[in-house]
Rosetta silent file (secondary structure, phi, psi, omega in degrees, C-alpha in Angstrom):
SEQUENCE: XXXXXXXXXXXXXXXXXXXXXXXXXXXXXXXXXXXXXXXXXXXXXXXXXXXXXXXXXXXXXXXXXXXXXXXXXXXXXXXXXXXXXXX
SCORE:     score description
SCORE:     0.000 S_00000001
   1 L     0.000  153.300 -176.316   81.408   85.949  102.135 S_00000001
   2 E  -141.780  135.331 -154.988   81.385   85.322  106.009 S_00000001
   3 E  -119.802  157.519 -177.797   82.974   87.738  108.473 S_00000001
   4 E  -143.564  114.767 -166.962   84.414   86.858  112.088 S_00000001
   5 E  -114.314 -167.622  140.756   84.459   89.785  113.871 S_00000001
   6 E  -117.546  105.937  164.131   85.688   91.272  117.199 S_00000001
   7 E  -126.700  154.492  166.350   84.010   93.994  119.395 S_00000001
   8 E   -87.439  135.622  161.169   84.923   95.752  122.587 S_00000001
   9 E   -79.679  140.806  171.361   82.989   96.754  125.113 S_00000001
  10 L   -83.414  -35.271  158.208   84.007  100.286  126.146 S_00000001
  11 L   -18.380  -67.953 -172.261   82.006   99.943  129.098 S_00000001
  12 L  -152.082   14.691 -169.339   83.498   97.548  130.915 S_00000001
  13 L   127.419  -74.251  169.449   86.223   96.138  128.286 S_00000001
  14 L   -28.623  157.991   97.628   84.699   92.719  127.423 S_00000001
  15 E   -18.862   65.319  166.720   85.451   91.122  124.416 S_00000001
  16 E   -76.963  114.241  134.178   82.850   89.925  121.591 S_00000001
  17 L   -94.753  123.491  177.690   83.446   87.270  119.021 S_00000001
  18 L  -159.661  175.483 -130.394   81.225   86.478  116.622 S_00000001
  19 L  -157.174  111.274 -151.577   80.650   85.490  113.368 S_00000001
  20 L  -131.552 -176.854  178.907   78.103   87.067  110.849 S_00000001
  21 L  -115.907  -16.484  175.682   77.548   87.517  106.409 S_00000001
  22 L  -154.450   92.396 -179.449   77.581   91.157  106.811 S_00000001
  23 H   -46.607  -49.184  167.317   79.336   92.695  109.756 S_00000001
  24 H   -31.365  -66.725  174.386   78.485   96.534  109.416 S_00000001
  25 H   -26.523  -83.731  175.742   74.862   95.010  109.848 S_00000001
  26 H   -39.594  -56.971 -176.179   75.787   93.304  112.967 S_00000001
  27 H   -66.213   -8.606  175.454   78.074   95.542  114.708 S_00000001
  28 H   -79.322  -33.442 -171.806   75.093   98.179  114.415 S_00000001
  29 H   -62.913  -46.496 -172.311   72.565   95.731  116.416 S_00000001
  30 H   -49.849  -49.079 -149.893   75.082   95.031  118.797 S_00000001
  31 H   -82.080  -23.441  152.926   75.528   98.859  119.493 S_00000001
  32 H   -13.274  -48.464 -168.677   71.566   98.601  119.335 S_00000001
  33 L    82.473   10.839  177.450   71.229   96.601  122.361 S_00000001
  34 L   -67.836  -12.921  172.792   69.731   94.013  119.659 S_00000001
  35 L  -104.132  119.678 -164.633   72.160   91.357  121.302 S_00000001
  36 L   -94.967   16.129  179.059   72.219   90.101  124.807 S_00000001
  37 L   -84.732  -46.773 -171.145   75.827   89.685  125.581 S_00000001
  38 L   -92.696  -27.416  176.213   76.316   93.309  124.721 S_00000001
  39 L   -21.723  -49.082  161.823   73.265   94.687  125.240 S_00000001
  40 L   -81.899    5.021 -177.522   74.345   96.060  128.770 S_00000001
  41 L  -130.045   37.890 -174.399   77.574   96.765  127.669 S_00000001
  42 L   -85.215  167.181    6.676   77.380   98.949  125.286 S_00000001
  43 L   -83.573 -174.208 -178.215   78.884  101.283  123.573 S_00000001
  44 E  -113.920  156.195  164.127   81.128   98.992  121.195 S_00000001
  45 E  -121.791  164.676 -167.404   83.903   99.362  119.161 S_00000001
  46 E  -132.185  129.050 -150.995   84.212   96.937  116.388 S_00000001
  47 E  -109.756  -43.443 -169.891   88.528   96.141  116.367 S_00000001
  48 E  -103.679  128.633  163.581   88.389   92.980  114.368 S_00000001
  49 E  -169.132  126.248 -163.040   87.078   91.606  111.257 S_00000001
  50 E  -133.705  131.284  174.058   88.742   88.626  108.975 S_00000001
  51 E  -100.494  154.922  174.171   86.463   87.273  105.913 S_00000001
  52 E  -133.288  161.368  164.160   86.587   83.923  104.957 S_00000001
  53 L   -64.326  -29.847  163.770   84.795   82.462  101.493 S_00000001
  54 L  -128.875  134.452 -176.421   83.047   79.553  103.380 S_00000001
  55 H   -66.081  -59.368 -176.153   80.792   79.506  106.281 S_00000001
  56 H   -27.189  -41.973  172.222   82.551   76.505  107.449 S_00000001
  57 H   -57.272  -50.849  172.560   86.079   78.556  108.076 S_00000001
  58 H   -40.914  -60.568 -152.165   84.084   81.194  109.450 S_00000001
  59 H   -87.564    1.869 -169.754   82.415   79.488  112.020 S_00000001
  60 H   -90.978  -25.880  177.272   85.690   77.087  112.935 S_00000001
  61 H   -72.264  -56.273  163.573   87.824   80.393  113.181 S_00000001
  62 H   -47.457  -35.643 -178.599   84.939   81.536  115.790 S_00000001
  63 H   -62.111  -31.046 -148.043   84.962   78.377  117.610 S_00000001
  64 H   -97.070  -42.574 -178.308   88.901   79.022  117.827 S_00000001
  65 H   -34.260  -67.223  179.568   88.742   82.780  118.816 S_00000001
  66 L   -35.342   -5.609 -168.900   86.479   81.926  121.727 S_00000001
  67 L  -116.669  -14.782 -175.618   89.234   79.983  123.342 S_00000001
  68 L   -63.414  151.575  170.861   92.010   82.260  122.596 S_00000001
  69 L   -57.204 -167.457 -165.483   93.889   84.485  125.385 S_00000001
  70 L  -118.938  -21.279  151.090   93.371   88.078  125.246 S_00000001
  71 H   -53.196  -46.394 -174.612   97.446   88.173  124.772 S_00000001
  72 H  -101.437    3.724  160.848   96.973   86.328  121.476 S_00000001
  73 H   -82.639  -69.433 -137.441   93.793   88.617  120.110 S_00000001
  74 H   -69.454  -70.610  154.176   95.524   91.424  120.805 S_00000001
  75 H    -9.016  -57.717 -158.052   98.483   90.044  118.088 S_00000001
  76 H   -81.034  -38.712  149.629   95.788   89.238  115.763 S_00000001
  77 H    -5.651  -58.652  174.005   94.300   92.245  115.644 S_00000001
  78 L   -58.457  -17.504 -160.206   97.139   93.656  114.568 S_00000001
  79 L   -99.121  177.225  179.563   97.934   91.438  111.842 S_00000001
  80 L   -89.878   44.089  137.186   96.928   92.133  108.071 S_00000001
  81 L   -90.403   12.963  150.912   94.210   89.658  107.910 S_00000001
  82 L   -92.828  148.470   85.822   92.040   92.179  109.700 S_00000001
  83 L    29.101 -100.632  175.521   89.849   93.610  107.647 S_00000001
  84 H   -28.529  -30.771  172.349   89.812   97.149  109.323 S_00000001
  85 H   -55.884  -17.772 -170.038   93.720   97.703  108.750 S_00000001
  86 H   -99.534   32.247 -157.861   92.955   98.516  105.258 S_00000001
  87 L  -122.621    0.000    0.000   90.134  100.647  106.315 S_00000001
């Protein structure tokens, strides 16, 4: 399985997308300072997270996130394909 995540900076805000095989893993590095886009912006919150069955999907839904508005994450978030609503 391959995860697409979302995290917030709390910090300052920001946005992370990115795209990992076992998010829990990841979002701990990030909060780590193990990354450098977040390092300085930590802490994180982790908002988002949609699995897909193939890495291909995965990494084409990341490619698409990165371009989206911050009007239409904020939707998806929201939607039942995250992962965290059922959490």
């Amino acid at each position: 399985m391959y995860d697409v995540y979302i995290i917030e900076s709390l910090q300052v805000g920001d946005w992370y997308k990115g795209f990992t095989e076992d998010y829990e893993k990841r979002f701990i590095q990030h909060n780590n300072g193990e990354s450098t886009f977040t390092s300085t912006k930590r802490p994180c919150k982790l908002i988002f997270v949609q699995v897909f069955t193939s890495k291909q999907l995965a990494l084409q839904q990341e490619k698409k996130l990165k371009h989206c508005n911050r009007k239409y994450l904020q939707w998806l978030i929201h939607q039942r394909i995250n992962l965290l609503l059922d959490v």
